[in-house]
C-alpha positions as CSV (number, residue, x, y, z in Angstrom):
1,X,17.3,85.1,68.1
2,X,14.2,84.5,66.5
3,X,10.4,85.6,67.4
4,X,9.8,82.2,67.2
5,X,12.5,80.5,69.1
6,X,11.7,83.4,71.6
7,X,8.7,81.6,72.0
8,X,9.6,77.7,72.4
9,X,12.0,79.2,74.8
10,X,8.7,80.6,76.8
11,X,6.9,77.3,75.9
12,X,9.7,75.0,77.4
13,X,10.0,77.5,80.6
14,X,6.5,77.0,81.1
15,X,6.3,73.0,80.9
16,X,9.6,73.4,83.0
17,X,7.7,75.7,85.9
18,X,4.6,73.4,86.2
19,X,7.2,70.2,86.8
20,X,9.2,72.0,89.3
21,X,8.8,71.9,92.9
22,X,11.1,73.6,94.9
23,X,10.3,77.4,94.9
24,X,13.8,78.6,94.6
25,X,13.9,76.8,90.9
26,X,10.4,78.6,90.4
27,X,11.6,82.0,91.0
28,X,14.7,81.8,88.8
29,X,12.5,80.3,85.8
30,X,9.8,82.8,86.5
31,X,12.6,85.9,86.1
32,X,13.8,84.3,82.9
33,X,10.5,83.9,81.2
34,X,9.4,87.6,82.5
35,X,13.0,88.8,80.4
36,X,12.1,86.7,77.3
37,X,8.3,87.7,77.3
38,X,9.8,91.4,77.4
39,X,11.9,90.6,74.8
40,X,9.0,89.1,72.5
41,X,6.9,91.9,73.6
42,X,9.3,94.6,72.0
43,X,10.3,92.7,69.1
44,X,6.3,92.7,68.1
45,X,6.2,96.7,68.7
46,X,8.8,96.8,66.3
47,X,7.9,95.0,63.6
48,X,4.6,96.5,63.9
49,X,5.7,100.1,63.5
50,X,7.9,99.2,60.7
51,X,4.7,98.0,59.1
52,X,2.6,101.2,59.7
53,X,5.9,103.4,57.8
54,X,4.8,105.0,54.7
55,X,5.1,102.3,51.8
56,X,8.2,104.7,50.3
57,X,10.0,106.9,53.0
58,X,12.8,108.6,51.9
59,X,15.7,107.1,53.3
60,X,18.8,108.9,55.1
61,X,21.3,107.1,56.8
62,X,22.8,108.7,59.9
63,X,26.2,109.2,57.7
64,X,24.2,111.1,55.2
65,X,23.3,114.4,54.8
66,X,20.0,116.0,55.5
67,X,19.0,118.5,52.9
68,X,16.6,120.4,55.0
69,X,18.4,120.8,58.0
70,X,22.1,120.9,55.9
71,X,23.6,118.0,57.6
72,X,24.2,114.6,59.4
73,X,21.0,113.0,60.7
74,X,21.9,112.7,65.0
75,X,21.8,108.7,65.3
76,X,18.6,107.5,67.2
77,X,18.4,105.0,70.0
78,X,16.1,103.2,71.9
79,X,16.2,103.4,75.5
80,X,14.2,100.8,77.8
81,X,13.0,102.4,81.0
82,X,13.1,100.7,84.1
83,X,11.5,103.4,86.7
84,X,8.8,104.1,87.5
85,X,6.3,105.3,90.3
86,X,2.8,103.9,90.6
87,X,-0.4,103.8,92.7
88,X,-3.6,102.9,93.0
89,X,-7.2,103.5,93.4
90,X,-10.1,101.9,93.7
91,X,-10.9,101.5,90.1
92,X,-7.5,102.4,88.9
93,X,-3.6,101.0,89.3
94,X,-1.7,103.9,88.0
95,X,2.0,104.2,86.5
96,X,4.2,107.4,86.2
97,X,7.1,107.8,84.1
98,X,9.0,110.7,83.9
99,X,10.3,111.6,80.6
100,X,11.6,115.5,80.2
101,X,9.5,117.1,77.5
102,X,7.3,114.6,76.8
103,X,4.7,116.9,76.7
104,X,6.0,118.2,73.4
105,X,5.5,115.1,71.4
106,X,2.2,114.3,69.6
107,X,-0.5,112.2,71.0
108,X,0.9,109.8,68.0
109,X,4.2,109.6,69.6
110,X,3.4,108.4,72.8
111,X,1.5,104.8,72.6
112,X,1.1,102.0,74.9
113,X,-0.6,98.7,74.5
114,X,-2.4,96.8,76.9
115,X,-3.4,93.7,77.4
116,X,-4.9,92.2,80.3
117,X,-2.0,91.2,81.9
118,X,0.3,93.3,80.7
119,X,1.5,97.2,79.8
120,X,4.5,98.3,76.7
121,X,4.6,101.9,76.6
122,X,6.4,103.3,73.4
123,X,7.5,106.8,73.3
124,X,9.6,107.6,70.0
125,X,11.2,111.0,68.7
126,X,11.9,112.4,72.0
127,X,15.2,114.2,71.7
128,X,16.7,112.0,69.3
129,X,15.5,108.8,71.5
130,X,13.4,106.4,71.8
131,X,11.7,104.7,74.8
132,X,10.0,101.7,76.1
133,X,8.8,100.1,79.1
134,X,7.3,96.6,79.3
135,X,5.7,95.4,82.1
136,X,4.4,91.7,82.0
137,X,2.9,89.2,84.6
138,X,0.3,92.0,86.4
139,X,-0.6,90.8,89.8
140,X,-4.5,90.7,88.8
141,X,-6.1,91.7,85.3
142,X,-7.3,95.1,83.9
143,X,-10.2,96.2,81.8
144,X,-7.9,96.9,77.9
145,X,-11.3,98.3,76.8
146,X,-11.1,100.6,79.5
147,X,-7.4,101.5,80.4
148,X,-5.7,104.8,79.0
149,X,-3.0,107.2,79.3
150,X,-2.5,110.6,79.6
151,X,0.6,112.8,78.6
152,X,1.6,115.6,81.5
153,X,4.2,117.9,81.9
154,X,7.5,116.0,82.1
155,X,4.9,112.8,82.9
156,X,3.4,110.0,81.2
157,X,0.7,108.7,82.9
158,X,-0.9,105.6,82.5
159,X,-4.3,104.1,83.9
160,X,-5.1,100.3,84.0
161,X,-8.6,99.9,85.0
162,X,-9.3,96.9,87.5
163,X,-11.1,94.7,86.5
164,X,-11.7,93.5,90.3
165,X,-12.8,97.3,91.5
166,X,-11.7,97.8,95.0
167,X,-9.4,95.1,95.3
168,X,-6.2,96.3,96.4
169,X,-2.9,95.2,94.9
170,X,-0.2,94.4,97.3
171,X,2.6,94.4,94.6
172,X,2.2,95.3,91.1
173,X,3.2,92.3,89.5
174,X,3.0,88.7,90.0
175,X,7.0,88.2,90.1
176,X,7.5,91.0,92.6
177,X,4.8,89.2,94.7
178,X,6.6,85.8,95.1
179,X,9.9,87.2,95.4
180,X,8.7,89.3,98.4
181,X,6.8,85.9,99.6
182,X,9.8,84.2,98.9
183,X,12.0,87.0,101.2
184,X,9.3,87.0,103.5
185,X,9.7,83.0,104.1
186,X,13.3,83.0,104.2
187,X,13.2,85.7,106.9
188,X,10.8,83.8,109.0
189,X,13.3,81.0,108.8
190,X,16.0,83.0,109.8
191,X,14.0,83.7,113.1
192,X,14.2,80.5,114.2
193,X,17.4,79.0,116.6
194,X,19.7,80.4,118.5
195,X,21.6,82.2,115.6
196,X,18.2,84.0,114.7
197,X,19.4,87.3,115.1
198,X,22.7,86.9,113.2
199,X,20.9,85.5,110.1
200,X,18.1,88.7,110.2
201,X,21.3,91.2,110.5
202,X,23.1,89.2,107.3
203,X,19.8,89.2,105.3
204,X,19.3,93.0,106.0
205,X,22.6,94.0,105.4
206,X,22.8,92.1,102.2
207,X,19.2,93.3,101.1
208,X,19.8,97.0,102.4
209,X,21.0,100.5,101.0
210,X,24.1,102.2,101.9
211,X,22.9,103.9,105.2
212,X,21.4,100.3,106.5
213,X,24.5,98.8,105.8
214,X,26.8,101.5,107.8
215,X,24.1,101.3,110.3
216,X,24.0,97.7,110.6
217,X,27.9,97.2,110.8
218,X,28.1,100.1,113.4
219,X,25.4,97.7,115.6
220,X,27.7,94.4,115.2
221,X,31.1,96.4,115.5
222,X,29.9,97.6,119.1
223,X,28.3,94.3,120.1
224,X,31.5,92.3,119.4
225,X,33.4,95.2,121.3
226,X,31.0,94.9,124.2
227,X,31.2,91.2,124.3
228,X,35.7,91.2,124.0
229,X,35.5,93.8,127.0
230,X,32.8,91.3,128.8
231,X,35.0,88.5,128.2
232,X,38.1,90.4,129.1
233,X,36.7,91.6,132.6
234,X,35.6,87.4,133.5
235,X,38.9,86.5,132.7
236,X,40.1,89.1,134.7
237,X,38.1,88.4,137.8
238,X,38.7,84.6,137.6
């Protein structure tokens, strides 16, 4: 699809989000405009270094032999990250992303872009790869002029100045925010009634890792066990 159907798409999500009133709608629409803004985002990094290649680069497909090396060219892909550690301070919301031997590229080789809502770091020529990681929809804005990154051993590490300095971020983006609103609500919900406890053991169950899960099931296999032998010794005494 093209950059600038990409676009309408984002346009019509938008008018779409501002007419829409349940939140559940909201969510879903905000996730899909987050994937497409990614999308555009990347698109624009490549076009951009294909315009900053020298005007006449000799050209070697991967079939094709490499005269200096003596044969094929390895075949080069682009990998988009999706973890990533970060942290804060109180002028700084940091990212870390671990790459192995990223410390070997060149400063050229290791870009990101900011805006102030937004982070795409590009990382090309590592080990026959390339990477990127987009992240859109920041939870509160950053100082571009004054954001950076720094290349470590194994680490890329990137610094997004606060424009709000001492402000704490409770979530790194705005999407991760409302979803855990959105949890948070439905939980609260859940409390309510007499089957409150039941719907807070489904939710965590659904929303948890292996070793909740066992954990969880262990609880509700011994408390309908317990309530059979409860029932079984009334019966019994009647």
């Amino acid at each position: 699809m093209s950059l600038e159907e990409l676009k309408l798409d984002v346009e019509e999500i938008t008018k779409f989000l501002a007419q829409s009133n349940r939140q559940r709608v909201k969510n879903v629409l905000m996730v899909e405009k987050h994937r497409i803004e990614t999308e555009i985002v990347n698109i624009e990094i490549k076009a951009k270094a294909a315009i900053e290649k020298p005007a006449n680069p000799t050209k070697i497909s991967c079939n094709e032999s490499n005269p200096s090396q003596g044969g094929p060219l390895p075949k080069k892909y682009l990998v988009e990250l999706n973890e990533y550690a970060w942290d804060q301070s109180d002028k700084f919301v940091k990212l870390f992303v671990t790459l192995d031997g990223v410390q070997n590229l060149t400063e050229a080789d290791v870009n990101v872009t900011f805006t102030d809502k937004s982070m795409v770091l590009h990382v090309q020529n590592l080990n026959n790869k390339d990477y990127s990681l987009t992240i859109n929809n920041l939870l509160h804005p950053i100082d571009v002029g004054k954001s950076y990154r720094k290349i470590k051993i194994g680490i890329v590490a990137i610094y997004m100045k606060k424009t709000e300095e001492a402000k704490s971020w409770s979530h790194l983006t705005l999407i991760e925010k409302r979803l855990k609103d959105k949890q948070d609500a439905d939980m609260k919900n859940d409390m309510k009634g007499d089957d409150a406890i039941v719907n807070l053991m489904k939710r965590m169950f659904q929303s948890g890792n292996a070793q909740t899960k066992q954990m969880i099931a262990k609880a509700w296999t011994e408390s309908q066990e317990k309530m059979m032998k409860n029932d079984h010794s009334s019966s019994f005494e009647e």
